[in-house]
C-alpha positions, -999 to 999 in steps of 0.1 A, spaced: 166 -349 868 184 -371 850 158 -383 825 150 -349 824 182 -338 806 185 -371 788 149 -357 772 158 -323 766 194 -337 749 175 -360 728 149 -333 721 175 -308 709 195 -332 689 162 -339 667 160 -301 665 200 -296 653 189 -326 626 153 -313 611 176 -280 611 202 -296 591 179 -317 569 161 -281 561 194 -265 550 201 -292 525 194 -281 491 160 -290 478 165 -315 446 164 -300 414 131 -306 393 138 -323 364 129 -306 335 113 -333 314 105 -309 280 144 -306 271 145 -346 267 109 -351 256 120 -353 214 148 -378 228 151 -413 202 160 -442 230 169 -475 213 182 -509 225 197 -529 198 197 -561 202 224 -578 174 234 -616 172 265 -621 155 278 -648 130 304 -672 159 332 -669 135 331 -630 128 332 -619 168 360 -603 170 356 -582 137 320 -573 145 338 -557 182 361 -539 159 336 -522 139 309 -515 168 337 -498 191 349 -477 156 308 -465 151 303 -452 185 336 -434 195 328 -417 161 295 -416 171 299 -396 205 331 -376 195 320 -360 158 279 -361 162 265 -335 193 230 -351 183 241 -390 201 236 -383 236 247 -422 239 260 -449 217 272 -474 240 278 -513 229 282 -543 256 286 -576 251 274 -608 264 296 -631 288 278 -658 287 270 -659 248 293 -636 232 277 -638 201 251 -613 216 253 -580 213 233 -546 228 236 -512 218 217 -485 237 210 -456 212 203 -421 228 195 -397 200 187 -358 211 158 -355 184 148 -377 151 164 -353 131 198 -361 149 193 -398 141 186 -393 103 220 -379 104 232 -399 127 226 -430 95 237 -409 69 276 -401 84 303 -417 70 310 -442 99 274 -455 103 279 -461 66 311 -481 70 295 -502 102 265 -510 82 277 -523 52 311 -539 71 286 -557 90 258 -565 70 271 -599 60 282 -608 100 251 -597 116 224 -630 120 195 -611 136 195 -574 147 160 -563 169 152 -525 172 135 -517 207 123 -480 207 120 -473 248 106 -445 272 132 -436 292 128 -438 330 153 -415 340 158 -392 307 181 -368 328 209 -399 333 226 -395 299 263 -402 295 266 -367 271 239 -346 279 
């Protein structure tokens, strides 16, 4: 009798969890249209040893700007290296091409292309396909 109701308790607790696990909201599909004209950039900038700290000053200047005044950059975020911090990435997130074309044309790209121009050594342009295109910091 015994291992009779230690059956039926263990049968009815797998019932009270598929019931649970069927209540749970399905996920949400993602809709993949409304990021499919997406720009997604990596920016890959090495910068002169001596002009570090400036280039930091400019970078952090072009994407607060960037994300507060331009609804078109979905993300504009800058890290840099530990190890070598004379390497620099920018992941770009732009919500159409039209949004970067502006994006190059506002006043403070301007400034942090020309304040730069003369401290950046290499800069490589990666266009990417997102993985997860949902996972924006601004949607």
């Amino acid at each position: 009798m015994k291992k009779l109701n230690a059956i039926l308790a263990g049968a009815a607790a797998c019932v009270a969890m598929g019931e649970a696990y069927a209540a749970e909201p399905a996920a949400e599909a993602v809709d993949f249209a409304k990021y499919a004209e997406n720009i997604v950039r990596v920016s890959r900038i090495t910068v002169d040893p001596a002009r570090v700290e400036e280039y930091k000053v400019f970078a952090a200047e072009v994407g607060r700007e960037s994300m507060k005044k331009e609804p078109g950059v979905r993300v504009l975020y800058s890290v840099q290296e530990k190890k070598d911090p004379t390497q620099f990435t920018i992941l770009e997130i732009y919500a159409s091409d039209a949004a970067y074309k502006h994006h190059i044309q506002t006043p403070h790209f301007k400034k942090y292309k020309t304040g730069t121009l003369e401290m950046v050594k290499k800069l490589e342009l990666i266009d990417c396909n997102p993985l997860v295109p949902e996972a924006l910091i601004k949607p």
